[in-house]
N, C-alpha and C positions, 0 to 999 in steps of 0.2 A: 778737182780739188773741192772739196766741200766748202762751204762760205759759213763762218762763226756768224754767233749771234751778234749782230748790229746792236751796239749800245749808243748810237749818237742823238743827242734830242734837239741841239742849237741847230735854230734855224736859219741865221745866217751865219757864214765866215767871218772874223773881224781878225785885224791886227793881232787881239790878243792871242790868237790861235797858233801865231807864228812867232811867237815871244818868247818861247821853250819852257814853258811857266805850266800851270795847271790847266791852262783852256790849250794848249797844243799837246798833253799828255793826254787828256778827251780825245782830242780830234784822232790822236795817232794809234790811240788804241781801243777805242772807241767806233772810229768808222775806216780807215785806213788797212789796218791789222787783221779786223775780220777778211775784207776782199781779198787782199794781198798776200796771205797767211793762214786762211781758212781758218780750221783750227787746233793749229800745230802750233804747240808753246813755243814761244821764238822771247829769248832776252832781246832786249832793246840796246843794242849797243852804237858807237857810232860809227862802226864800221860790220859790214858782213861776210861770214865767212863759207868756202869753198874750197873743198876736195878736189885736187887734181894731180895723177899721177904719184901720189904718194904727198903731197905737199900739201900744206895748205895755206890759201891764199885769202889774204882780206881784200872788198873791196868797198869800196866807199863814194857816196855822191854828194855834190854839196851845190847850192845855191846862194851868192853873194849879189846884194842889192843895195848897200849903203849908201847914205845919202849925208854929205858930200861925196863923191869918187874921190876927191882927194883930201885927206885931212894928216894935223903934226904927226909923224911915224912913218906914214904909209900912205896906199892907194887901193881903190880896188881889185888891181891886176896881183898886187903884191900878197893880200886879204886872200886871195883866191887861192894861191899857189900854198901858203902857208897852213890854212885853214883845213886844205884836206890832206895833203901832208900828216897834220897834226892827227886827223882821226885816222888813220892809217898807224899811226905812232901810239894811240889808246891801245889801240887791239896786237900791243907787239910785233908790229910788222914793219921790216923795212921796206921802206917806195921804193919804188919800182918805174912806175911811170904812169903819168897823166895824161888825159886829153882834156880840152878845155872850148866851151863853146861861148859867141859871144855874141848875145841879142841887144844889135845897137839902132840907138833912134835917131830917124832921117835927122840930122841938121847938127850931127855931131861932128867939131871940127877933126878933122884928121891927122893933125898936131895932140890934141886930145887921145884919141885912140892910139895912136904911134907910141904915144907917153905909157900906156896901158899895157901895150902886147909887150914894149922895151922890160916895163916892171913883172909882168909874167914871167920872160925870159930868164931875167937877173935872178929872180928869186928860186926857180928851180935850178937854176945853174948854182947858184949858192949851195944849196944840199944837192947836189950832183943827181937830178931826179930829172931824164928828158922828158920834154911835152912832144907826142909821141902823134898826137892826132887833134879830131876835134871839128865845130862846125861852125857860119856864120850864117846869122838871120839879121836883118833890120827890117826895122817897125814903123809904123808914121810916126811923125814928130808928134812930140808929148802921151806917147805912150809906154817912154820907156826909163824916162829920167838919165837919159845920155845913154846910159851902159849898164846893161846887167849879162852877168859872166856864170856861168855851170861850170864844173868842174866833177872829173870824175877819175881815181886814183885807184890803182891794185898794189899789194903791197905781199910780201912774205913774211910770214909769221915766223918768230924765232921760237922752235920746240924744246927753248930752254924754258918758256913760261906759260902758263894758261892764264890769263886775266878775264875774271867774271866775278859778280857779286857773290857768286853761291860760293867761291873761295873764301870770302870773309867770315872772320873769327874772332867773338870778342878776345881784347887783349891788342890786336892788333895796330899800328901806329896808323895818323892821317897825317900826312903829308904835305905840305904846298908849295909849287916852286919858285912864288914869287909873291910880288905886291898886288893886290887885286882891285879890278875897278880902273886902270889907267884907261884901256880901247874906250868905254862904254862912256866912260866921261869927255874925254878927249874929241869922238865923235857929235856927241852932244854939243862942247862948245862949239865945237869947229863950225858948226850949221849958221851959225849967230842969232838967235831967236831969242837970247838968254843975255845981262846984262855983267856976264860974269866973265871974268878969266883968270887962266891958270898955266903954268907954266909945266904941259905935261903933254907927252906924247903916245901913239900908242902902243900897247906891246906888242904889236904883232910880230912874229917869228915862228919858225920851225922847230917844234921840240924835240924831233928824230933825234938828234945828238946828243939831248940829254936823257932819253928812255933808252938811248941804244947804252948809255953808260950804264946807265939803273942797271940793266941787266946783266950787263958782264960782272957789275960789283955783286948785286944781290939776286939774283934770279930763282932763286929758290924760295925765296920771302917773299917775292912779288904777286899781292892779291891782285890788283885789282888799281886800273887808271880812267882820268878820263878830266877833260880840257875843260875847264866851265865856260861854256861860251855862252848862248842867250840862257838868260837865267842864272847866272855867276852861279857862286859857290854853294849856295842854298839849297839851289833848285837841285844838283849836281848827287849832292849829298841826302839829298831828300830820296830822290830816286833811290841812291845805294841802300839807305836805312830803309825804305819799303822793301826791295827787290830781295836784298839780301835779312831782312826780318831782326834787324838791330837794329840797337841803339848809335850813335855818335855826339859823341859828348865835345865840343870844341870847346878850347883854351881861348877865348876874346881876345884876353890881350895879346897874344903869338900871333893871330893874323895879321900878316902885315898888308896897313893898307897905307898911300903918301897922306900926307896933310892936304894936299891940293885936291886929293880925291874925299877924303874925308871930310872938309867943308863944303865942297860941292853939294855933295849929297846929304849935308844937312840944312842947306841952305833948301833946297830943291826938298824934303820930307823922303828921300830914297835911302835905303838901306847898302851900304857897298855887298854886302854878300850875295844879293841879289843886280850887282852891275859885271855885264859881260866884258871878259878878257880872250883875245885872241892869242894870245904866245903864254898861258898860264897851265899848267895841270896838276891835279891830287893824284897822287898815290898813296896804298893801303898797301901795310909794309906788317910784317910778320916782327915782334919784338927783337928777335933775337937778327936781324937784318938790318935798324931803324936805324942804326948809329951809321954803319956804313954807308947806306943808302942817302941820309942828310951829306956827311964826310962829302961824298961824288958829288954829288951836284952843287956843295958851296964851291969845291975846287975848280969849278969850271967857269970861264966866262958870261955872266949873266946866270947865274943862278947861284951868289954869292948871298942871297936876301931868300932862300929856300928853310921853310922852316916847320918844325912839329906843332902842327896846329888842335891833335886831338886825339883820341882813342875811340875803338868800338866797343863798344857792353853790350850786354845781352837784352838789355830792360830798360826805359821803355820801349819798346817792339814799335819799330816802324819810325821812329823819333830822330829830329836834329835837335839838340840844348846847346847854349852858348853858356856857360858859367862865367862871371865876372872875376876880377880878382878878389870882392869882395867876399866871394863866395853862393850870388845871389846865380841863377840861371833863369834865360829866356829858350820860348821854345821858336824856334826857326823853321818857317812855315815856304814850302814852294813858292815863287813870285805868281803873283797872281793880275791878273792886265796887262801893259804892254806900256810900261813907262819912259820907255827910249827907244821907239820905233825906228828901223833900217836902221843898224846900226853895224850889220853884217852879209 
């Protein structure tokens, strides 16, 4: 395989690399993309796909590190199961099965760990998804901050939908299934480093069951999904308007984000549409699909608060806008640094 041209010029790795923001879109396409991909145009999706015997199957890898392992919502066992789950659920695929590896550091109690594989368990057994394999490593104490867990997922695609940027069309609805900013706050306080609190927990969940509905309702309108996790909704959306070479115009006031998240983050100078959610995703819905597709997902448990947050235009190219109710618009720019480190 030929090796593309190397565009990377930062000389060290930092945090912000691994933020999902604009220093990890360098890093990934920049030095990563060239090696791994030579130079064969490959979309950047969150999951990848493969040919086999007539089928085609997504697969997908993920790494969780958050700091606390345990915080209100969830844990990292439970983070792990959901989270690739979830990208396997972007790319129209129902799971299948995971394996799950887990690099733990010397002096972790085993009460701790026990609590961990228990919440891995529960949580694939919830979406009926067996952990099918997988590996264990431990490290010397304090190199690992207790637990950090891989996780790696295959899934089948339903060949009622294709979802990719290059489907989007102005005209077409944006989507969101929920309130945004609850993980990435919630995480944050949980640490205690911060003088604040909030009575919130995170969303982490499996969205399989609500794309697997999207599809049955609207599968022919269905452009184009994908979970905002580092980098929330911004970052998510930035990518689609570059990739797919439109514009997205978002309605301010229709995102829904809680009060508990929205003070946070203006206490703290953060933006919610740049704070990551773990159980959230956008969908890009074809007009004449948008009613139904909203309809399915309020009808269901936990995605009563699923709401039309925007359209595609053609102009300005490459562009997120937020318009106010006022009628004024800001232009919404990729997260850039790493404002809430390990936070996934």
């Amino acid at each position: 395989m030929k090796t593309a041209k190397v565009n990377f010029t930062d000389s060290y790795i930092e945090l912000a690399h691994g933020a999902g923001g604009k220093a990890s879109r360098r890093l990934i396409e920049g030095l990563l993309v060239p090696y791994m991909m030579g130079d064969k145009p490959a979309e950047l999706n969150d999951a990848a796909y493969v040919e086999a015997n007539g089928s085609r199957l997504a697969f997908t890898a993920d790494s969780f590190v958050v700091n606390p392992l345990v915080f209100p919502g969830g844990s990292i066992g439970e983070l792990a199961v959901n989270g690739t789950i979830n990208d396997l659920a972007m790319g129209g695929a129902k799971p299948l099965a995971l394996v799950t590896t887990l690099i733990i550091e010397a002096g972790l109690t085993t009460s701790e760990l026990e609590r961990e594989v228990a919440a891995i368990a529960k949580a694939a057994q919830r979406v009926g998804v067996p952990v099918v394999g997988g590996d264990t490593k431990v490290v010397e104490h304090g190199k690992a901050d207790g637990l950090y867990i891989t996780t790696a997922g295959i899934g089948l695609t339903d060949p009622r939908v294709s979802l990719s940027s290059r489907n989007v069309q102005p005209g077409d609805h944006v989507i969101l299934s929920g309130a945004i900013g609850d993980h990435g706050i919630t995480v944050l306080l949980a640490r205690g480093e911060l003088d604040l609190e909030a009575d919130l927990t995170s969303d982490t969940r499996a969205v399989w069951p609500f794309v697997s509905a999207l599809i049955e309702a609207a599968a022919p309108g269905l452009r184009w999904l994908r979970d905002p996790t580092r980098g929330g909704v911004a970052t998510a959306l930035n990518e689609l308007a570059r990739d797919a070479q439109v514009a997205v115009i978002l309605d301010e006031e229709a995102i829904p984000v809680r009060p508990a998240v929205r003070g946070a983050c203006e206490i703290l100078g953060l933006d919610p549409l740049h704070i990551a959610n773990e159980g959230q995703f956008l969908a890009v819905i074809s007009p004449e699909y948008a009613d139904i597709a909203l309809k399915t997902l309020r009808s269901m448990p936990g995605g009563e608060n699923a709401k039309r947050i925007g359209e595609i235009q053609a102009e300005p190219k490459k562009a997120v806008l937020a318009r106010s109710q006022y009628g004024g618009t800001r232009l919404i720019d990729m997260l850039i640094g790493d404002p809430l480190p390990r936070i996934c």
